[in-house]
SEDO-985233 format. One line per 4 residues: their letters; for each residue x, y, z of C-alpha. Coordinates in Angstrom, 3 decimals. Example, Ala and Ser with C-alpha at 12.3 -4.5 7.8 and 13.67 -1.06 7.14 Angstrom:
2
AS	12.300 -4.500 7.800  13.670 -1.060 7.140
//
This chain:
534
XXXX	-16.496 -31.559 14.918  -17.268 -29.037 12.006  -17.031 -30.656 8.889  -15.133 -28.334 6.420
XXXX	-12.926 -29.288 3.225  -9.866 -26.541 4.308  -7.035 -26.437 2.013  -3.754 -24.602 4.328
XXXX	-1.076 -23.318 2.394  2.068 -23.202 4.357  5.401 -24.953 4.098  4.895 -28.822 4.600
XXXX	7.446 -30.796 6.719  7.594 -27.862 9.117  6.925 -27.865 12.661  4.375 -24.897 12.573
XXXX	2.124 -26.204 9.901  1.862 -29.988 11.050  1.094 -28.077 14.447  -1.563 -26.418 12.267
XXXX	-2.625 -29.270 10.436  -3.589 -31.222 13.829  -5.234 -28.340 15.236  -7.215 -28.260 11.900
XXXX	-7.763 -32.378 11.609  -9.638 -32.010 14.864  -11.839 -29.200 14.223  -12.818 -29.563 10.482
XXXX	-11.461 -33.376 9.512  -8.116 -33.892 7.619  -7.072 -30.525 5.614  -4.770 -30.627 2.677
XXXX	-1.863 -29.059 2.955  -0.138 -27.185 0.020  3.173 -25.355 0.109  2.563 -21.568 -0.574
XXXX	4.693 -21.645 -3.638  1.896 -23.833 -5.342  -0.849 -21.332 -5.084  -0.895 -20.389 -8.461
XXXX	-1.449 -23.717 -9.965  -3.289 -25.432 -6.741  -6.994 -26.612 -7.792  -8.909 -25.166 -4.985
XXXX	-12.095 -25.405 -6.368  -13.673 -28.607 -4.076  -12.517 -26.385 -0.925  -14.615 -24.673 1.444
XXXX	-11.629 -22.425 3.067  -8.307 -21.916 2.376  -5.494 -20.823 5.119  -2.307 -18.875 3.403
XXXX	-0.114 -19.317 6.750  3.895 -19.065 5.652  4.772 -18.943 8.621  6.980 -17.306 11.702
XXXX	10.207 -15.825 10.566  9.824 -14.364 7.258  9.304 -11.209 7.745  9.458 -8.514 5.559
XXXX	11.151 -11.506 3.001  8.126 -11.059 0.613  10.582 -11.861 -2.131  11.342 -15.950 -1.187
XXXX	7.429 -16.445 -1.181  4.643 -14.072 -1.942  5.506 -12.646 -5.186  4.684 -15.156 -7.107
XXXX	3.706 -14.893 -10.735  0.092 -15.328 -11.692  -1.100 -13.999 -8.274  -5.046 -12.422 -8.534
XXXX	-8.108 -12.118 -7.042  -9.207 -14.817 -8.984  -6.810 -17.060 -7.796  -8.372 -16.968 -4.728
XXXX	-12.033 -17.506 -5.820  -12.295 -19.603 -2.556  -12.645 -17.628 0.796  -9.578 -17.414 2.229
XXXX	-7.624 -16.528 6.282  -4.559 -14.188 5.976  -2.654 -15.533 8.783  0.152 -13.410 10.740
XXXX	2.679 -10.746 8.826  3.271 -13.008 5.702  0.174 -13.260 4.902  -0.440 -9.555 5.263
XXXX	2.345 -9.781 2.543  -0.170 -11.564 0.301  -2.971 -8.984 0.903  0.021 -6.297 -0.251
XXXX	0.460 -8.674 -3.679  -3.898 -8.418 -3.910  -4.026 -4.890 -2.511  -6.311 -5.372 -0.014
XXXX	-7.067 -3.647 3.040  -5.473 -6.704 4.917  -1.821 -5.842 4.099  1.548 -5.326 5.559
XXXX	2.562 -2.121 4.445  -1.023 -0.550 5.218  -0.243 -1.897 8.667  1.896 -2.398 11.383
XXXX	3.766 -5.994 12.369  3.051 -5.260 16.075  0.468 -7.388 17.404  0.477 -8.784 20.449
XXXX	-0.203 -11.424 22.847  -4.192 -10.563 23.608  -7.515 -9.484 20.974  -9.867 -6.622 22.369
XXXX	-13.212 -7.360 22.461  -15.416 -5.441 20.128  -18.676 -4.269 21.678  -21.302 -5.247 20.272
XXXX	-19.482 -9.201 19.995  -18.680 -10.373 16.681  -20.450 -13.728 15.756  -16.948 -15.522 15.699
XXXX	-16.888 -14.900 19.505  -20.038 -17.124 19.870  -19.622 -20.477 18.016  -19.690 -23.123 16.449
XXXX	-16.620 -23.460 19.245  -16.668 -21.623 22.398  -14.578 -19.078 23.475  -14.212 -18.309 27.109
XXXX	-14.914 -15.269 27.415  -14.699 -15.285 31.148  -10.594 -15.277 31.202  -10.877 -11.477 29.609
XXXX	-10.134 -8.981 31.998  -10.565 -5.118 31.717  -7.641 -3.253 31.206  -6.539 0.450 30.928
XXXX	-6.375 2.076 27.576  -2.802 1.849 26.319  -1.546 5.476 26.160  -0.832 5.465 22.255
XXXX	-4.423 4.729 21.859  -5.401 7.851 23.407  -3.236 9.618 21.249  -6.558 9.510 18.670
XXXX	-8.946 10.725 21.697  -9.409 13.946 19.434  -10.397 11.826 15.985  -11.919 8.797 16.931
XXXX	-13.657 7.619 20.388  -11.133 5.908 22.154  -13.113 3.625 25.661  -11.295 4.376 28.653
XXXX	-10.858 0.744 29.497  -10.693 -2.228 26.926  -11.480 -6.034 27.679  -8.522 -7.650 26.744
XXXX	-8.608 -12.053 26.051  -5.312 -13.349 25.561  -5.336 -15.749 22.730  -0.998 -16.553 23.124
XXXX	0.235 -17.775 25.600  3.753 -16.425 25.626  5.244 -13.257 23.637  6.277 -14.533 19.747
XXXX	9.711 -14.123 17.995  7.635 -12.669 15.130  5.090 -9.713 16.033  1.669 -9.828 14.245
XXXX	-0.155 -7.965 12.143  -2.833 -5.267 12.928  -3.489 -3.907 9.708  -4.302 -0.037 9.186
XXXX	-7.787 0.993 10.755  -8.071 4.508 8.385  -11.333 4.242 6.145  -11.279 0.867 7.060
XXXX	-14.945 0.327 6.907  -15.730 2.861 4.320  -17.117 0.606 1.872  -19.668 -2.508 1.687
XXXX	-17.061 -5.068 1.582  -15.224 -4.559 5.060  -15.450 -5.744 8.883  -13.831 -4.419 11.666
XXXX	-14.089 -7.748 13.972  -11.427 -7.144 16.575  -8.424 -5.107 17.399  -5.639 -5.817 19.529
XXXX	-2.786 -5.220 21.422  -0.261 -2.625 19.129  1.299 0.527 18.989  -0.796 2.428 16.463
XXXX	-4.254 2.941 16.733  -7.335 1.587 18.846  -9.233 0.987 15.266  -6.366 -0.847 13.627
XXXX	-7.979 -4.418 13.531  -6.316 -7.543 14.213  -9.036 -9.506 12.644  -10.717 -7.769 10.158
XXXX	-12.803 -8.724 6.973  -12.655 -7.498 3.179  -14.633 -9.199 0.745  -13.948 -13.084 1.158
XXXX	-10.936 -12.495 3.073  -9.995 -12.426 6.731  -6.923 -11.485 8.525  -6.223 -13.899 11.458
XXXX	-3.330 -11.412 12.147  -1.630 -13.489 14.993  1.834 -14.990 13.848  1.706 -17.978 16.747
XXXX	2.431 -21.534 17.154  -0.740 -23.891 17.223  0.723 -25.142 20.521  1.184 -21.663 21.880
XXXX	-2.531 -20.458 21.404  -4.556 -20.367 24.431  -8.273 -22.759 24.795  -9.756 -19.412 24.399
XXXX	-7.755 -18.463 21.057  -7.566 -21.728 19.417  -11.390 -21.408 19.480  -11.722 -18.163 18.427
XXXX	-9.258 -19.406 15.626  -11.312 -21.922 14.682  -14.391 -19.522 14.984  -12.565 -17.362 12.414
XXXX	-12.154 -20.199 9.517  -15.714 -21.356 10.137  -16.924 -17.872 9.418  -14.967 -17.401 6.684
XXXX	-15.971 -20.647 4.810  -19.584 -18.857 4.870  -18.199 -16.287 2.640  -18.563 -17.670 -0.858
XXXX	-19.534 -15.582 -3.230  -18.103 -11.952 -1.012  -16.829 -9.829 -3.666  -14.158 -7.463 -2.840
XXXX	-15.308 -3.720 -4.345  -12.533 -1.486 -3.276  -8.806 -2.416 -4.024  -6.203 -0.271 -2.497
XXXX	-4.271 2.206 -4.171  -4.412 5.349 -2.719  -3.939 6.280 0.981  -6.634 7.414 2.852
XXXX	-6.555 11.130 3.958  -6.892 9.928 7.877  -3.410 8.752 7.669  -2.316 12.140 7.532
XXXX	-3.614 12.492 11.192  -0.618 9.843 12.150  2.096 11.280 9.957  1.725 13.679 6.980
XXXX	0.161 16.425 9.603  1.799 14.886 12.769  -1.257 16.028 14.514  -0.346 13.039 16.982
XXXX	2.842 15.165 18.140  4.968 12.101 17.059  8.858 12.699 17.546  9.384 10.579 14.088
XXXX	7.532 13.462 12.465  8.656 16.863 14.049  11.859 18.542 14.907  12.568 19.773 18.365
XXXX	10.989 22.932 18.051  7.690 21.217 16.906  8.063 22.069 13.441  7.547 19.043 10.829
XXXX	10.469 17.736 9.400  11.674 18.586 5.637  11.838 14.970 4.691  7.865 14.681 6.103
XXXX	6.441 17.338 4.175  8.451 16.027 1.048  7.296 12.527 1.455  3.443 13.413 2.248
XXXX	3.399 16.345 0.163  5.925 16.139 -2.853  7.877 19.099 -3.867  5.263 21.770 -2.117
XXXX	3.683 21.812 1.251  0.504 23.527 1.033  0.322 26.836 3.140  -0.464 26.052 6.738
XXXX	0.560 22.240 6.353  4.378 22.996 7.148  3.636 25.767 10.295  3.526 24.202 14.136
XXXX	1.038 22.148 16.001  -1.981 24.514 16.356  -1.637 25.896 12.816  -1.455 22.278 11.366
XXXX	-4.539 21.024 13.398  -6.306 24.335 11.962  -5.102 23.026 8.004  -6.568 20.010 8.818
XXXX	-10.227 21.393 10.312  -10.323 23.372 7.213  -9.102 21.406 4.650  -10.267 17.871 5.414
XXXX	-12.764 17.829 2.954  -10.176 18.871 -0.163  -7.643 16.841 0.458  -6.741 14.029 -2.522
XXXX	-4.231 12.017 -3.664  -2.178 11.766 -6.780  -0.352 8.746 -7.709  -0.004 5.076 -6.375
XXXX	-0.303 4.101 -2.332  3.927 3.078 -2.244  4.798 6.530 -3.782  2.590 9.271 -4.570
XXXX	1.640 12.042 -2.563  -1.360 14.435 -0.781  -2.555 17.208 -2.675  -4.955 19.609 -1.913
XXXX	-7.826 20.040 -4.602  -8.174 23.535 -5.640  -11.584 23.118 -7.235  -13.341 21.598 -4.331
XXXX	-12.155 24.524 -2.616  -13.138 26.983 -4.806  -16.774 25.561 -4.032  -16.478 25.003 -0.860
XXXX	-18.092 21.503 -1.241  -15.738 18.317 -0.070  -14.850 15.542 -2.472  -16.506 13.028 -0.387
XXXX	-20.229 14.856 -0.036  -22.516 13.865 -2.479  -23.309 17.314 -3.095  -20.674 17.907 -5.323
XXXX	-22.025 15.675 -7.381  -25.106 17.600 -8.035  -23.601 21.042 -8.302  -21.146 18.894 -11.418
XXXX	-24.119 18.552 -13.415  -26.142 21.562 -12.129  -23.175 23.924 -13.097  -22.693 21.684 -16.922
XXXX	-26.486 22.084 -17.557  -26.597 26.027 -16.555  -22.832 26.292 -18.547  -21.295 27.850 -15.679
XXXX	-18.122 27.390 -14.541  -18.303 24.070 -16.668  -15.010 23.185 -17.243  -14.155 22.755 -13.346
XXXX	-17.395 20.371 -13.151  -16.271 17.986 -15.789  -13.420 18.440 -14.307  -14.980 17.037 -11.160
XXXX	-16.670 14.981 -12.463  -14.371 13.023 -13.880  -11.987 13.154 -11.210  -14.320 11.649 -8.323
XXXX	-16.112 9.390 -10.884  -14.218 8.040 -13.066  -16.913 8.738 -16.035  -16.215 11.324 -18.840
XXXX	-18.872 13.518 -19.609  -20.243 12.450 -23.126  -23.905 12.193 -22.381  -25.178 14.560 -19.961
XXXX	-28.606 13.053 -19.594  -26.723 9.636 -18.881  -24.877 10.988 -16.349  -27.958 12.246 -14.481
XXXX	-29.525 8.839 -14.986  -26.651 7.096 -13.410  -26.573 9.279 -10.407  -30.657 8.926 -9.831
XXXX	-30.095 5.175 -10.810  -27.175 4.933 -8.072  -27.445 7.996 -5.237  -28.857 5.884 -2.584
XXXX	-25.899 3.257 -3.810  -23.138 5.383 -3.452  -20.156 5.384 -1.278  -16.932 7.346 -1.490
XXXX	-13.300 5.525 -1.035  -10.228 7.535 -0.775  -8.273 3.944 -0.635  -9.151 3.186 -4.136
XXXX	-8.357 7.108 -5.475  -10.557 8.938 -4.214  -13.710 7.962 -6.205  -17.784 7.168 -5.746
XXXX	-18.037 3.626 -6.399  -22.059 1.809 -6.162  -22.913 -1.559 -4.533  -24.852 -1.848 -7.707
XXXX	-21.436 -1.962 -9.940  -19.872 -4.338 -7.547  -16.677 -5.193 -9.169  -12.834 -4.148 -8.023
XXXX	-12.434 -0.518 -8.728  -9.844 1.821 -8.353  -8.897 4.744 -10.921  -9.832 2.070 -14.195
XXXX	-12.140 3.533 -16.329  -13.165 3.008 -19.674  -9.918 2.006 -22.046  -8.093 -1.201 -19.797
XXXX	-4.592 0.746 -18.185  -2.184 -1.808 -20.208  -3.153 0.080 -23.758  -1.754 2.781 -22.245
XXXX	1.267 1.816 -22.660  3.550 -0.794 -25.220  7.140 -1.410 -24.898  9.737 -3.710 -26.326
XXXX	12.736 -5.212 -25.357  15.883 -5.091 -27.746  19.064 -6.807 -26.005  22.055 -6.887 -28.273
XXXX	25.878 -8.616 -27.190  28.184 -5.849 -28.079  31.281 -7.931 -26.799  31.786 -11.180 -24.506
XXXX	30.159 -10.916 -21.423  28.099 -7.381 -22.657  24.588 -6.566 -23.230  23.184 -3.471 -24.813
XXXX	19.091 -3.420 -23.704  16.815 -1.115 -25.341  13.635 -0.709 -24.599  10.700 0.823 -27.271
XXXX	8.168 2.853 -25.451  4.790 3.897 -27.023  2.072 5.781 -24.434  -1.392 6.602 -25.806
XXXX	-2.307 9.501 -27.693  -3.092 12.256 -25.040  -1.653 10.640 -22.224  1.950 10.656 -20.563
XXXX	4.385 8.805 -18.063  7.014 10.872 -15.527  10.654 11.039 -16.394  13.153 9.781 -14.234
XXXX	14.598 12.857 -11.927  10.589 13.907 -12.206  9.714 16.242 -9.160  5.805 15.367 -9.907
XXXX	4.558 11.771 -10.038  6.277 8.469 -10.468  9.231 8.555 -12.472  9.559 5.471 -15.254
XXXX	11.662 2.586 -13.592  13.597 0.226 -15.795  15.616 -2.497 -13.414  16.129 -6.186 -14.468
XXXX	16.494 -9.604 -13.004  18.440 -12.399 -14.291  19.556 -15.735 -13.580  22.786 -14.757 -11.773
XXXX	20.866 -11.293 -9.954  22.306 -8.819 -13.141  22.022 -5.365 -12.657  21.422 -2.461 -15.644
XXXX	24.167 0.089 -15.909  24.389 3.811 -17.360  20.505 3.530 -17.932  19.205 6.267 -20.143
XXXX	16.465 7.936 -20.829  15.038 11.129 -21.981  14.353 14.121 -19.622  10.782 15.115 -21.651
XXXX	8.981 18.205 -21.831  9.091 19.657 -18.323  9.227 15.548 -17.132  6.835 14.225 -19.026
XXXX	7.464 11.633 -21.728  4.384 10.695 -24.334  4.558 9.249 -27.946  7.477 7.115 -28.649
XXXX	10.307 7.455 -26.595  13.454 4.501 -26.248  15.379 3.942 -22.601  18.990 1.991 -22.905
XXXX	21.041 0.230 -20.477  24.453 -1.749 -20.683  24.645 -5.128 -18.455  27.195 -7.464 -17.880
XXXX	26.330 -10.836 -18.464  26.889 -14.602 -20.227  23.728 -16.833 -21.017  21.126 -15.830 -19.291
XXXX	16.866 -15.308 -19.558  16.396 -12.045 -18.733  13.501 -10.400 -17.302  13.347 -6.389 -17.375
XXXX	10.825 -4.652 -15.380  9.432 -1.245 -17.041  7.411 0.254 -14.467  5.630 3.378 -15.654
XXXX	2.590 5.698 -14.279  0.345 7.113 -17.106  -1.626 10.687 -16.524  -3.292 12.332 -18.603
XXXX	-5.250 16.459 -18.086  -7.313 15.289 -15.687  -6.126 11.821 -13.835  -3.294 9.990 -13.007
XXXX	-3.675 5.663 -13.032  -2.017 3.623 -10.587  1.734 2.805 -11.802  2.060 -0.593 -12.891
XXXX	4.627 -3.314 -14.099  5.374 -4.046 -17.936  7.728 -7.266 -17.734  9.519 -7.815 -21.014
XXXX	11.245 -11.259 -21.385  14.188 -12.195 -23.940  16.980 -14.537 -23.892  20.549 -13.629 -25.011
XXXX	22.710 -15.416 -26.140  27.085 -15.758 -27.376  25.752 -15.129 -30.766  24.192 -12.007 -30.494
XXXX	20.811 -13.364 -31.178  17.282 -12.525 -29.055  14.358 -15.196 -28.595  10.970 -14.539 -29.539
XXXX	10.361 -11.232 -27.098  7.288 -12.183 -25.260  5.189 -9.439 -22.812  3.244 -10.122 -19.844
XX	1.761 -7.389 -17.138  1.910 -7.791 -13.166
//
């Protein structure tokens, strides 16, 4: 036996996670067990590995027990196995690359052996490795023949013993392993992609992406199980570099191009749909994105390079960058980086390199020489990540990164909540908005961007009525601007959601939750109004 101190979050008194907790007693010693809805106030700082394993049958109910206030990376300070769908959900709440909606709850019955083996396949417990059996390429795998090498046969170990009532997760294999903080450990049986992994690696997390029983895992996968939580106990101290907020170009391959020829995507005449290029492209297609197979794969060849992406992963779009083109040079060569402050040094065409700059950086040009020093300082550190918005990011600055730079996004934006009883039973809610000097937030009916969201939730599930809100210059609200609602409702906390997206010239942050809290009362009166960000 391996001693470890494992902590498993799931839902005591269950079935699945004493079946769990045996499996664990014998491998590791007695775990604790914790229900998931105490992981924000949990101490977890004597364990060695934590498990986050809700369990079979929730899915897609991230509601009941995932969101959970308080949730952060540095909640989970201890390494930590993502097990199944649900806790794919978790990796959504985190943004990681381990996450449901980057992914796809179809995982099978077997894992594919990775070539060359992953240490989890060798110890401390052994997998047999001799039950795997070579097995023809699934068909939608070869699908990516033309993007990615695809074997013609696979070695296949089947870790369940019988097909599950709940699928697993196999979460999304595009610029997967783009950073330092990423392993691709094993894929598995699905219907995306041969790179989609089924246990995979991003900072001091690890998908386990199976959704099984204990009892219904084979010899060899309740090793390779146990393999997995061993390993992942060695990762103390992994940081995570690259949260995810953008999506990765590749994904256009699947569906924004349909370069796949996938039916969900195209008409019958092998156009793309009009919902498609909305979705993937907002209110314009570019030229050559909207035409028919050949013409798309040809947009693609050529414009691979210029592609970005404006707004957050759940709901902005592609765009393609007109001033990489204009070079010539693509936003993920290093080269542009040079010709930025080659072009602001000469004074030519300077505007488009701060521009640039900026944009794939993150840094403002104030100091010229400084930013020269950084990139010496950093070249051989860089890496580009469309996940986290399309930015270089160094190993040597190794914290989470995504579009933040310089001021911290929530003094962006300030808002209060006003809710006034008008009559029995009715609530007038206004809400104060302030956005920063030189920066501004989408109005709602916005064809551009994320439009400002106000919604609310209530003891008795309330809903906002006849919410309004100003239409802005061309969509686009900045200074102070107020949005009111009516609700029906008696005694009740409420809790209103403002979600907003600030841009400014050059950038647009990741949209993010304002939560304003008040409690109304008979007597027309408001509590304290207090303001929290999720």
């Amino acid at each position: 036996m391996t001693s470890l101190r494992v902590v498993y979050a799931g839902r005591p008194a269950t079935a699945h996670t004493e079946g769990y907790r045996r499996l664990l007693a014998e491998a590791f010693g007695q775990p604790k067990v914790i229900g998931v809805d105490e992981l924000t106030t949990a101490d977890l700082s004597g364990a060695d590995v934590l498990i986050v394993d809700p369990g079979p049958g929730r899915l897609g109910n991230v509601e009941e027990h995932l969101i959970l206030d308080g949730l952060s990376l540095k909640t989970f300070a201890v390494p930590t196995v993502l097990v199944g769908t649900a806790g794919g959900q978790l990796g959504d709440r985190l943004r990681l690359k381990l996450a449901r909606s980057a992914g796809c709850a179809c995982l099978g019955e077997h894992v594919h052996l990775p070539s060359p083996l992953h240490p989890v396949f060798q110890g401390p417990f052994r997998v047999d490795l001799g039950t795997a059996r070579p097995v023809r390429t699934p068909d939608q795998f070869l699908r990516y023949a033309p993007f990615m090498p695809v074997p013609a046969k696979i070695s296949a170990l089947r870790v369940i013993t019988t097909p599950q009532q709940e699928p697993g997760l196999a979460t999304s294999g595009h610029s997967f392993l783009e950073g330092p903080d990423t392993e691709f450990i094993a894929g598995g049986d699905t219907s995306k992609g041969h790179g989609y992994p089924a246990i995979g690696r991003h900072g001091r997390f690890v998908l386990w992406g199976f959704s099984a029983r204990a009892e219904d895992l084979t010899p060899a996968g309740s090793a390779l199980l146990r393999n997995v939580i061993a390993y992942t106990a060695g990762l103390a101290g992994e940081q995570v570099n690259v949260l995810r907020y953008a999506k990765p170009r590749t994904m256009l391959i699947e569906n924004g191009l349909g370069l796949l020829k996938d039916p969900h995507t195209e008409t019958g005449d092998g156009q793309l749909k009009t919902e498609t290029l909305r979705d993937v492209w907002g209110a314009t297609a570019p030229a050559g994105a909207d035409g028919d197979l050949d013409r798309r794969r040809a947009f693609w060849r050529e414009n691979r390079g210029y592609i970005a992406y404006n707004g957050d992963f759940a709901g902005g779009h592609y765009l393609v960058d007109e001033d990489t083109r204009a070079w010539g040079i693509a936003n993920d060569d290093i080269t542009m980086l040079h010709r930025c402050l080659d072009a602001l040094t000469a004074g030519k065409d300077a505007e488009r390199a701060a521009r640039l700059w900026t944009r794939y950086t993150g840094r403002p040009i104030e100091d010229l020489a400084a930013e020269r020093r950084w990139l010496a300082e950093n070249e051989e550190a860089l890496y580009f990540s469309d996940w986290a918005g399309y930015q270089w990011q160094s190993t040597r600055e190794p914290r989470p990164r995504g579009y933040r730079h310089g001021p911290r996004r929530q003094d962006r934006v300030r808002a209060d909540l006003r809710a006034v009883g008008t009559m029995p039973g009715r609530v007038r809610v206004t809400v104060d908005v302030l956005v920063e000097e030189g920066w501004y937030v989408y109005a709602p009916g916005s064809a551009e961007g994320i439009p400002v969201l106000l919604s609310v939730r209530g003891e008795g599930g309330h809903v906002l009525e006849d919410v309004r809100c100003p239409e802005g210059a061309e969509g686009l609200l900045g200074g102070r601007f107020q949005i009111e609602a009516e609700m029906a409702t008696e005694d009740c906390a409420l809790s209103v959601r403002l979600r907003v997206q600030t841009c400014n010239k050059v950038m647009c942050e990741p949209p993010r939750d304002l939560w304003l809290t008040a409690t109304v009362t008979r007597r027309n009166s408001v509590e304290p109004l207090r303001q929290t960000t999720a």
